[in-house]
Phi, psi and omega in degrees: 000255173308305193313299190320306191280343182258022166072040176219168210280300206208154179303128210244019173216040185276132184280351153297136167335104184232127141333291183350308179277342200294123169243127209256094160277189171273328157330311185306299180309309191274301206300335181278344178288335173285315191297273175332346166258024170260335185300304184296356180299333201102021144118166183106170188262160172240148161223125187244153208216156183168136171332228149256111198087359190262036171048068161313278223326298188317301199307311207300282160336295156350283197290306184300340187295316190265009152292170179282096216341335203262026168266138115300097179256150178232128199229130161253128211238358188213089164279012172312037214250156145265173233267308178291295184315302189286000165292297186289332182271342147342285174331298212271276085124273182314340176109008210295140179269140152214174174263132203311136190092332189331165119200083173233118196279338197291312209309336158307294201284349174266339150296272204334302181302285206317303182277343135315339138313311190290327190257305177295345181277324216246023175028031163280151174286141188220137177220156177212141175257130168229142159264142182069067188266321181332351161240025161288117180315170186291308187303293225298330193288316173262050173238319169313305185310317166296357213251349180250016150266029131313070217216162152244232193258263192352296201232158153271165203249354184191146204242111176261145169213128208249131197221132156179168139028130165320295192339282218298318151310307167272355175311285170343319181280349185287153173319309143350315165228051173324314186292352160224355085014296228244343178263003144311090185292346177198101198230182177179148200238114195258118210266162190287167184283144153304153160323316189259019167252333170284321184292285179323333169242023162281280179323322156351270197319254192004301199276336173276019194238000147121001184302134175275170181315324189241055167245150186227135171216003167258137174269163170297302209290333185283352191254346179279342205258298163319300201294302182305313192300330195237008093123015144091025174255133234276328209249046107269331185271007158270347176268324152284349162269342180263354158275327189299337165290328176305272189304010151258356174287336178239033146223042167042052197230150167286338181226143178307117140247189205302336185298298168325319200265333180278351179289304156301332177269318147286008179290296198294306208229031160075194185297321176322310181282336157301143151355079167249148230240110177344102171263158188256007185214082176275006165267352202235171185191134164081166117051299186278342178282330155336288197285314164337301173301324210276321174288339189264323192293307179300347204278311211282347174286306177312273210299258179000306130318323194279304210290323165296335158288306208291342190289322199291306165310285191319307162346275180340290180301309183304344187256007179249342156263014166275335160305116180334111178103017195260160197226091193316305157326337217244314186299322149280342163302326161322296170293003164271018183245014194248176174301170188292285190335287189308341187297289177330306148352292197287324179305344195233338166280300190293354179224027176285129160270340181282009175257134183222168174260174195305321182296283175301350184268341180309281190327294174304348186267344183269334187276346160294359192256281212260325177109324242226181191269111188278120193246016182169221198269188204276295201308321176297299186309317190287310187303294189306349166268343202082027182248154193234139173252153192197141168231167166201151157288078187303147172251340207215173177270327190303305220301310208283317232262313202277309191307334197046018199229157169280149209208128153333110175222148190271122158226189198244116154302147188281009162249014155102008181255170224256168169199183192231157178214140174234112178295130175235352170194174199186153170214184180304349197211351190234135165250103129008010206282151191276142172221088192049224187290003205215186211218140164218153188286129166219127173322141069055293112004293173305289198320309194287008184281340217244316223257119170290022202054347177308129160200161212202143193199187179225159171210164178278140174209122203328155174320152153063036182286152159235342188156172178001099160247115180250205197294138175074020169264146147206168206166205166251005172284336189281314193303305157353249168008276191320330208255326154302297182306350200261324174306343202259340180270341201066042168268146180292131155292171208236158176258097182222125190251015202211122187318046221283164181284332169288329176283349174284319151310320172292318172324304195292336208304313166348281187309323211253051211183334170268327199077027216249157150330108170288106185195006145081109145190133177240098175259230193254307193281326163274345174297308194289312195309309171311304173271023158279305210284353163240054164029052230238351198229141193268170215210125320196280182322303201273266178355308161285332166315288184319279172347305178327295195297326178299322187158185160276130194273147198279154165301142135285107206267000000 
């Protein structure tokens, strides 16, 4: 069909397995040097972890062409097993004789030793492959596990290599099964290609399917167009060059372009799978999101004006009942005869509730914690709860937004004294702030006229916290930990006080799954990140969630 008009042979981009085709990116080259220096370890696990499509399977192939003759391999390619069932096809793999019907995991497993003994004897080598192992069960996983305690006193007797999914990194990482975790001798997580690695292995695949040497059938926009679209994963971008060639085969065109490849991705993977370009307004399109913005943009112009008068009047009044010889009673009598504005005026200065001192914001901030009564300084009183007091200079609403927490914030009064708001809940345009017993609404925008960047919170933290805990630390802060991730996991914790290299895993795994610094370290911003995901701490985000549902929350006045 196509092969013909583009001068090659054979189809170069079928997504069956071909040796032919093996293309070595350096991602490639290092996952086979970990796997084969795992082969070579002596026994114990490898684990190679990858997307869908990023060529475990090609590596996998790789790697057995390059064992040594003297192997035995057993590759189980569907672990959907229970403990016995992945026994007996062990078995049956090897050739293992048992008796039929068993299901008896000894009797499995004393077949399984004898010929391993047998194989160690005759100094041959025994390896077992499981593919997809990410749906391998907990049981079935520590039944494996048990299958490498098969040793004599020198070596172990049988070499696993666990092939699957990110997913399977963290099953793994979990406590529970630390113990096969810690007996992985080699593992690597094989990552999608760069840009300049799809171009190159697109041209590979070409040149081995016979395209000569000085022919281009991909445009530079088209191999950029490529590379975004498949996000640089080897068996999407062969489902997309191989639909784009098709449609220049059939509009008669020699070279591929970016039109082309977006035009193949939606054919291949449907409307989901096209491009698509963020609208910040999907109820509105066309002519109405215009005039929509163009109406928010004069309302934030008005309401922006309005506010800067009304700030200015207030400003006015405060400083005239501030004057000597004034009689405050006499003044506001007055002002019921001044405009609606100056009224409101006098109401907000003299009747904000939501502006606190220092004392009272200490107090609200602590009884959204404890429930209770502030009996001294917030930070003494707080430590002795398991709490951390923190402060920071925020630059932006993101910095608070990101903090999630109710959090203390300094702002400049519009006569210039210095006060305090305690923020309690926050969306992208509205802040939440306490008003004595009740809660009132403020744009974001007004608020930011107030607000000096200053803020200040509490937060949770394992017993005895002082700073970091990493790998080889222990305590009962550790135990924490431990006994968090396992609530997160939905798991029983285990009574474990030590900082283990699987608990390190689970960490990053945490971390990388957040968007947090990946570095296995349980510091302060990740202690949080922790107690968000277990709803253990109140939060900017549930708080405003929540408002929502009761009614409508009052302006602050």
């Amino acid at each position: 069909m196509y092969q013909q008009y583009f001068g090659l042979v054979e189809a170069p981009f079928s997504i069956a397995v071909n040796p032919r085709y093996l293309f070595m990116s350096a991602r490639h080259r290092d996952a086979l040097a970990h796997l084969l220096y795992g082969v070579g370890s002596g026994g114990g696990f490898i684990m190679l972890t990858g997307e869908v499509g990023t060529g475990k399977t090609t590596l996998n192939r790789c790697l057995l062409q390059q064992l040594p003759p003297n192997t035995d391999i057993a590759i189980v390619l569907n672990p959907a097993l229970s403990a016995v069932e992945l026994l007996a096809t062990v078995c049956d793999e090897f050739e293992i004789d048992y008796p039929s019907g068993t299901d008896s995991l000894k009797i499995l497993t004393d077949a399984l030793h004898q010929f391993l003994l047998q194989n160690h004897q005759s100094e041959r080598r025994t390896v077992l492959m499981i593919d997809e192992a990410q749906h391998l069960g907990f049981e079935v996983l520590e039944q494996i596990r048990l299958l490498t305690n098969l040793e004599t006193d020198e070596k172990k007797l049988l070499q696993i290599i666990l092939t699957g999914q990110p997913e399977l990194a963290s099953m793994l990482a979990r406590p529970e099964l630390r113990q096969l975790n810690q007996r992985i001798t080699a593992r690597f997580d094989l990552t999608p290609l760069d840009e300049q690695e799809t171009r190159t292995y697109v041209r590979h695949r070409l040149q081995v399917a016979g395209l000569n040497n000085d022919r281009e059938i991909f445009s530079g926009a088209a191999f950029r167009q490529i590379f975004r679209l498949s996000g640089g994963v080897p068996r999407v971008i062969n489902l997309l060059c191989e639909r784009a060639m098709m449609g220049a085969y059939g509009r008669d065109q020699a070279m591929v372009s970016p039109n082309l490849v977006a035009e193949a991705a939606k054919e291949t993977f449907g409307a989901e799978g096209a491009p698509r370009k963020v609208d910040s307004m999907p109820w509105l399109s066309g002519a109405m999101a215009r005039g929509a913005m163009l109406g928010l943009l004069v309302a934030a112009a008005v309401a922006a004006a309005v506010l800067w008068v009304q700030q200015s009047e207030w400003l006015a009044v405060d400083n005239a009942l501030r004057s000597p010889g004034v009689d405050l009673a006499d003044q506001q009598a007055s002002l019921q005869h001044q405009e609606p504005a100056k009224r409101r005026a006098l109401s907000v200065i003299r009747g904000s509730s939501w502006i606190l001192d220092q004392e009272r914001a200490d107090s609200a901030l602590w009884s959204l914690w404890s429930g209770q009564a502030l009996l001294r300084d917030l930070c003494e009183q707080a430590s002795d709860a398991g709490l951390q007091c923190a402060s920071s200079d925020a630059d932006t609403w993101n910095a608070v937004l990101a903090n999630n927490r109710p959090a203390v914030l300094d702002i400049r009064q519009p006569d210039g004294f210095a006060g305090k708001v305690l923020l309690v809940g926050m969306s992208d345009a509205v802040a939440l702030l306490s008003a004595g017993q009740s809660i009132c609404q403020m744009p974001l925008a007004s608020l930011a006229m107030y607000w000096r960047g200053g803020l200040s919170y509490l937060w949770k933290s394992p017993p005895s916290w002082v700073g970091p805990l990493t790998e080889g630390d222990q305590g009962s802060g550790v135990t924490q930990i431990v006994a968090d991730f396992s609530r997160l996991d939905g798991l029983p914790a285990p009574p474990l006080d030590v900082f283990t290299p699987a608990l390190t895993e689970r960490v990053r795994q945490f971390q990388q799954s957040l968007g947090l610094e990946v570095d296995g370290v349980i510091g302060a911003q990740t202690l949080q990140a922790l107690n968000d995901a277990l709803g253990v701490s109140p939060t900017l985000l549930v708080t405003f969630e929540r408002s929502q549902s009761v009614g409508e929350v009052p302006a602050c006045l």
